[in-house]
C-alpha positions in Angstrom: 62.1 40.8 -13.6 60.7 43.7 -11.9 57.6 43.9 -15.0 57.3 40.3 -13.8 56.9 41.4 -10.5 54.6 44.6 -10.9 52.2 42.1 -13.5 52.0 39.4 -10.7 50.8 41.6 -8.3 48.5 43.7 -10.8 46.4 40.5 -11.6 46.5 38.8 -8.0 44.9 41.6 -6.6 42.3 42.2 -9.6 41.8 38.7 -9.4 41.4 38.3 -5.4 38.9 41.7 -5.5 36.9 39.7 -7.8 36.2 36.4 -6.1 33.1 35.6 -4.6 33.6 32.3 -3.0 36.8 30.9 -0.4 37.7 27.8 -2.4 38.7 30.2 -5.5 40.3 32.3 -2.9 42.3 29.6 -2.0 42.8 28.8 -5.3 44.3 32.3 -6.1 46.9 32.0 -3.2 47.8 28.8 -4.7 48.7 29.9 -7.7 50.4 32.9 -7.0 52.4 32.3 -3.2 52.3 28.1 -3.3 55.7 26.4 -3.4 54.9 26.1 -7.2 53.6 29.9 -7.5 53.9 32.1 -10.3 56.0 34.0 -7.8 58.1 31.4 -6.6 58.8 31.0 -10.3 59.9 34.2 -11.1 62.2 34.4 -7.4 64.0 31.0 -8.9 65.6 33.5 -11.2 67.7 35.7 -8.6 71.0 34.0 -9.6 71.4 35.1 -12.9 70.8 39.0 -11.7 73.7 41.0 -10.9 75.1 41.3 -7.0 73.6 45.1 -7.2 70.3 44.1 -8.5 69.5 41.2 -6.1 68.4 43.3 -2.9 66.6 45.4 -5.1 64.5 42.6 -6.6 64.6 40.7 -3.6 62.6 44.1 -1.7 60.3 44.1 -4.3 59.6 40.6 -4.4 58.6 41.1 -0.5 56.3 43.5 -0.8 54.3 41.6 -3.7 53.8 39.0 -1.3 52.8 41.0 1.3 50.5 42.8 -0.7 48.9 39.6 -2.2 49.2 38.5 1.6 47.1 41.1 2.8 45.0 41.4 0.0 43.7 37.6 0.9 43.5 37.9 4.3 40.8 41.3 3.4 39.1 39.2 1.0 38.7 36.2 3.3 36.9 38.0 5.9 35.0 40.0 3.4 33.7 36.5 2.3 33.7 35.4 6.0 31.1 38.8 6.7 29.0 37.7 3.8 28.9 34.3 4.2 27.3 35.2 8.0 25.0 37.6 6.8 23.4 35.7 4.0 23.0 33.0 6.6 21.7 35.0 9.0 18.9 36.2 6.4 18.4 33.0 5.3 17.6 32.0 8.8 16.0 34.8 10.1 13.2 33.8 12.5 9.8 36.5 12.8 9.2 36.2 16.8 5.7 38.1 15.9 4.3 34.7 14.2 2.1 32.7 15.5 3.4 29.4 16.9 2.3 26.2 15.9 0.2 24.2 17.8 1.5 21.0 18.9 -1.0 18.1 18.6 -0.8 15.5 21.5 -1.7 11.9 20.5 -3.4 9.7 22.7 -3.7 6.0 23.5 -4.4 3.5 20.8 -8.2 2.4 21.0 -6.9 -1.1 21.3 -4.7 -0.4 24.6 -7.3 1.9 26.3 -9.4 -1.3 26.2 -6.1 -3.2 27.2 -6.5 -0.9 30.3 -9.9 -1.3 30.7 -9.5 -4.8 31.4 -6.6 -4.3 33.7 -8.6 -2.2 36.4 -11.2 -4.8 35.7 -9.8 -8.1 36.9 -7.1 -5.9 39.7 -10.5 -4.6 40.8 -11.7 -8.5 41.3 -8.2 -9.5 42.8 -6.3 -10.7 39.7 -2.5 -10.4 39.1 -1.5 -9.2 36.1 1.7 -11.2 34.8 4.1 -10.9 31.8 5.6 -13.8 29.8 8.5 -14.3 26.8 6.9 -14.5 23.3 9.5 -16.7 21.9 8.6 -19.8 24.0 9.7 -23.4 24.2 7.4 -25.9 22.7 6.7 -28.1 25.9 5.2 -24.7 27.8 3.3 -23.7 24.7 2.0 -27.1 24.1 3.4 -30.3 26.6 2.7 -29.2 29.9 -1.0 -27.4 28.2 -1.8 -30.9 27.7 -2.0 -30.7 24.2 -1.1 -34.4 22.1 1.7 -34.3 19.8 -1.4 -34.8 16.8 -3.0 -31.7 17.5 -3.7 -29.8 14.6 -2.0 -26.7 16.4 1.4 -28.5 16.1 1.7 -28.6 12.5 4.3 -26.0 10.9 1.2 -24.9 8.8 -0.2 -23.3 12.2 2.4 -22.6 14.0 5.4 -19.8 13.8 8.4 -22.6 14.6 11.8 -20.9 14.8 13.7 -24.7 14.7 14.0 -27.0 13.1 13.0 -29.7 15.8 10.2 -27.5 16.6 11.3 -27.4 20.2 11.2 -23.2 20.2 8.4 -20.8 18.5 6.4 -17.9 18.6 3.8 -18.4 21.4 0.3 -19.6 19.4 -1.1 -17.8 23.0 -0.7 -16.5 26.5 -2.0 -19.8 28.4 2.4 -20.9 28.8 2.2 -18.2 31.2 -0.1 -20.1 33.5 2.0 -22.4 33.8 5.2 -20.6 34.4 2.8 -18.9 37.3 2.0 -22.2 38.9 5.5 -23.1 38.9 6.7 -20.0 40.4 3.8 -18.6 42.6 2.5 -21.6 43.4 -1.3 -21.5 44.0 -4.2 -20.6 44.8 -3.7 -18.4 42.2 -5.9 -15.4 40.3 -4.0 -14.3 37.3 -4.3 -12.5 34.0 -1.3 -12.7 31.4 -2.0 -10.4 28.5 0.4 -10.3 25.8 1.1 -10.3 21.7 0.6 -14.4 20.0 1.4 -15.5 16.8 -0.8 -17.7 14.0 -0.4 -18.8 10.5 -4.1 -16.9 10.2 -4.9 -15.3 6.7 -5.8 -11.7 7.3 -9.3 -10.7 6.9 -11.8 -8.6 9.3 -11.9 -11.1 12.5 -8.2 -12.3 11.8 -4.8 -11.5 11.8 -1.0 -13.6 11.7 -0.3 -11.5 14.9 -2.8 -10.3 17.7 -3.2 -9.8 21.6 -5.0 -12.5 24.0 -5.6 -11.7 27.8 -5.3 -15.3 29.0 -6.9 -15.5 32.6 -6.6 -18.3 35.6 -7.6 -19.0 38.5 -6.7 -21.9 41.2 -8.1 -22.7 44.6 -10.1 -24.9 46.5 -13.7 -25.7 45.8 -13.6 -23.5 42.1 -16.5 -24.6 40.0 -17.8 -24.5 36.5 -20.1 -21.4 38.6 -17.2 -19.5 39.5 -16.3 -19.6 35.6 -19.3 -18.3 34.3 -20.1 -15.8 36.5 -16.6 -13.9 36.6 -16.7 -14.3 32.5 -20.5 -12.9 32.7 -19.2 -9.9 35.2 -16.5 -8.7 33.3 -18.2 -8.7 29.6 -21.0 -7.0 31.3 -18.6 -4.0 32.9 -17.2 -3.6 29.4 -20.1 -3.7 27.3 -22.5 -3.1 29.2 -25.2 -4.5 31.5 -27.5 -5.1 28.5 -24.7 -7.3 26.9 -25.9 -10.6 26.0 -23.7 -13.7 26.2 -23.6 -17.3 25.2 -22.0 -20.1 26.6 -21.7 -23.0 23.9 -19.9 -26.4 24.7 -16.6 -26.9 23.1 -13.5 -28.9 23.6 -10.0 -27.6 24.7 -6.8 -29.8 25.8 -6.0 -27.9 28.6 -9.5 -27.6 30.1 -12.4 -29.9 31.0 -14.8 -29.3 30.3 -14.4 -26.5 28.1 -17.0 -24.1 26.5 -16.9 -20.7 24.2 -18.5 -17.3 24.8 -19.9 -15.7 22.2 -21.3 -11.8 22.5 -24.6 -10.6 20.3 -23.3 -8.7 17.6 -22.6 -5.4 18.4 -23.3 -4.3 14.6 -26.3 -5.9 13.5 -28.2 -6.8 17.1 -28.4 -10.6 16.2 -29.7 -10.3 13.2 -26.8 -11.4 11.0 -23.9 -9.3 9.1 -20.5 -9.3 7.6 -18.8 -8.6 10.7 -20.6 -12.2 12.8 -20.2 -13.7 9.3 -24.4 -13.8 9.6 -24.4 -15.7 12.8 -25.3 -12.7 15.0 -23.2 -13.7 17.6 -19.6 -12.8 18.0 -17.1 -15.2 19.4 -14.6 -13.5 21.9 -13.6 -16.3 24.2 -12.6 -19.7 25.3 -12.8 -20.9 28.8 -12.7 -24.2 30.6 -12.2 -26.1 34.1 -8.1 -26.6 34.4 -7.6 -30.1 33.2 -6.4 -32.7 36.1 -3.3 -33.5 34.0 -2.6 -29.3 33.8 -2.2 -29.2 37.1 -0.4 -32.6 37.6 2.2 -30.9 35.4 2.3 -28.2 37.5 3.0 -30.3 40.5 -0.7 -29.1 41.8 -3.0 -31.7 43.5 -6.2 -32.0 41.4 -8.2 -33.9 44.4 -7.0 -31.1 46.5 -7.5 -27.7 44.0 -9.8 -27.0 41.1 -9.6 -24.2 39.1 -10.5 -22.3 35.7 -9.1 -20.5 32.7 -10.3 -18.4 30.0 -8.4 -16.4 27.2 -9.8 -14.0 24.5 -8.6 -12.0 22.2 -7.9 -8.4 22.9 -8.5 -7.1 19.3 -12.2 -8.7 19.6 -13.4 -7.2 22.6 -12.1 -4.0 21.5 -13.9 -4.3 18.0 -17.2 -4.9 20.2 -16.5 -2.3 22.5 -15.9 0.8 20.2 -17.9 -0.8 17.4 -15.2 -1.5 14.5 -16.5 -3.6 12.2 -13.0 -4.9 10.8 -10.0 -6.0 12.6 -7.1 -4.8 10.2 -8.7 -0.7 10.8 -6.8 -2.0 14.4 -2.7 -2.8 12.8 -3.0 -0.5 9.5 -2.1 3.1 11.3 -4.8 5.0 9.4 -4.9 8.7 10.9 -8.5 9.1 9.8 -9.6 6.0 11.9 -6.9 6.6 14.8 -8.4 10.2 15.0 -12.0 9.2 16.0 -10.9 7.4 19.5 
């Protein structure tokens, strides 16, 4: 028993000295002082020594495990030691270098213009108010005045999330005219800008998803006058006093009479070009006196108040203001694009 003894405690401590990672530390303390340890093995034989050899073997067998013990605990914070410095070299930092700049992003051309147009109509005493984009059918169309065979209704147009149609995407921001009437009451000078949705096919003046800055205003004694000069005054402070515009009759439910505004192309002068589709104008607006029935379903007096709305889309103006000749340069994140604005 005692060569048992002396071998298990030559080849634990070779074998401990030689590891070079915990888990076969662990291992090797396992094998040799576990419950099912070579040395547990060879102490299961102490009955069949003699009374006079038992505290001898049994003092030996003590000082195995401590050495194997103590030979562990060394090599575990030798490992321990090493471990730290390898990570510490592995994560030394060199305070001399150079830091790297940090590159601060800016506002996306599409909002600056957003914010353009704020300080625009708040400089002309507009409110600026916010409505839901999941809307119910009879603010998005009903109360707009809009007939249940309008083209707009059909699920081929429209972003329906029911199946009785009652509740969809807004098609625009004009709901929130409404909801403003009901709430505020009038007169009233609002602006509601805000994402719409429509079954559009993506090319470079159209997209499923885009932002409209829909615009009303309420009072007593508004005309068709009021309309055109407020539209003509704010696309002249965005684009310019040299900005040429065109007012073209046109027909909306929700206003009579209604008419479009069209800018001259900003990329070809009038001449014609992919981006006016060879028209030379550019449209960016629709505007209108607020129907009599509008109002009625806003519990608003049309013999008492007239009044006028307008909404364009945000993407448009911002394409004629920073002169992008396609629309999807505005949604697809390009960094070379992004960078120039």
């Amino acid at each position: 028993m005692k060569q048992q003894l002396e071998a298990i405690r030559a080849g634990a401590l070779e074998a401990i000295a030689a590891t070079t990672r915990s888990s076969d530390l662990e291992a090797l303390r396992v094998k040799y002082l576990g419950k099912k340890g070579e040395l547990t093995a060879v102490l299961k034989q102490m009955g069949k020594l003699s009374p006079e050899e038992r505290p001898v073997m049994g003092q030996l067998a003590n000082e195995v495990r401590a050495a194997v013990e103590k030979a562990v605990e060394s090599q575990a914070a030798l490992l321990a030691e090493k471990a730290l410095a390898d990570k510490l070299a592995a994560e030394t930092i060199d305070v001399t270098i150079p830091g790297k700049e940090i590159e601060l992003g800016h506002k996306h051309p599409m909002y600056t213009a957003l914010d353009s147009f704020k300080e625009i109509f708040i400089n002309m005493g507009f409110e600026i108010m916010d409505g839901p984009e999941v809307e119910q059918q009879d603010y998005n169309f009903t109360k707009l005045n809009t007939p249940d065979d309008h083209p707009a209704r059909e699920w081929s147009d429209t972003f329906y999330l029911t199946e009785d149609s009652s509740i969809l995407l807004r098609t625009q921001t004009s709901p929130m005219q409404i909801r403003a009437m009901e709430t505020h009451g009038v007169p009233i000078r609002m602006i509601s800008p805000g994402r719409v949705y429509r079954k559009d096919e993506v090319d470079a003046t159209h997209s499923p998803m885009f932002h409209q800055i829909e615009g009303l205003v309420v009072d007593k004694g508004i005309t068709m006058a009021d309309l055109k000069g407020t539209l003509n005054a704010v696309i002249r402070e965005i684009y310019g006093p040299a900005t040429k515009t065109r007012f073209r009759p046109h027909h909306f439910p929700f206003t009579e009479p209604s008419c479009e505004v069209d800018i001259q192309c900003h990329k070809c002068g009038g001449k014609g070009c992919p981006t006016c589709k060879g028209e030379g104008w550019i449209e960016v607006l629709g505007a209108g006196m607020v129907h009599p029935k509008v109002l009625r379903n806003c519990g608003v007096d049309p013999d008492v108040y007239s009044g006028f709305a307008f909404g364009f889309g945000l993407e448009r103006m911002a394409m004629g203001r920073y002169k992008i000749s396609d629309l999807r340069l505005i949604f697809e994140n390009d960094i070379r694009f992004l960078e120039q604005f």
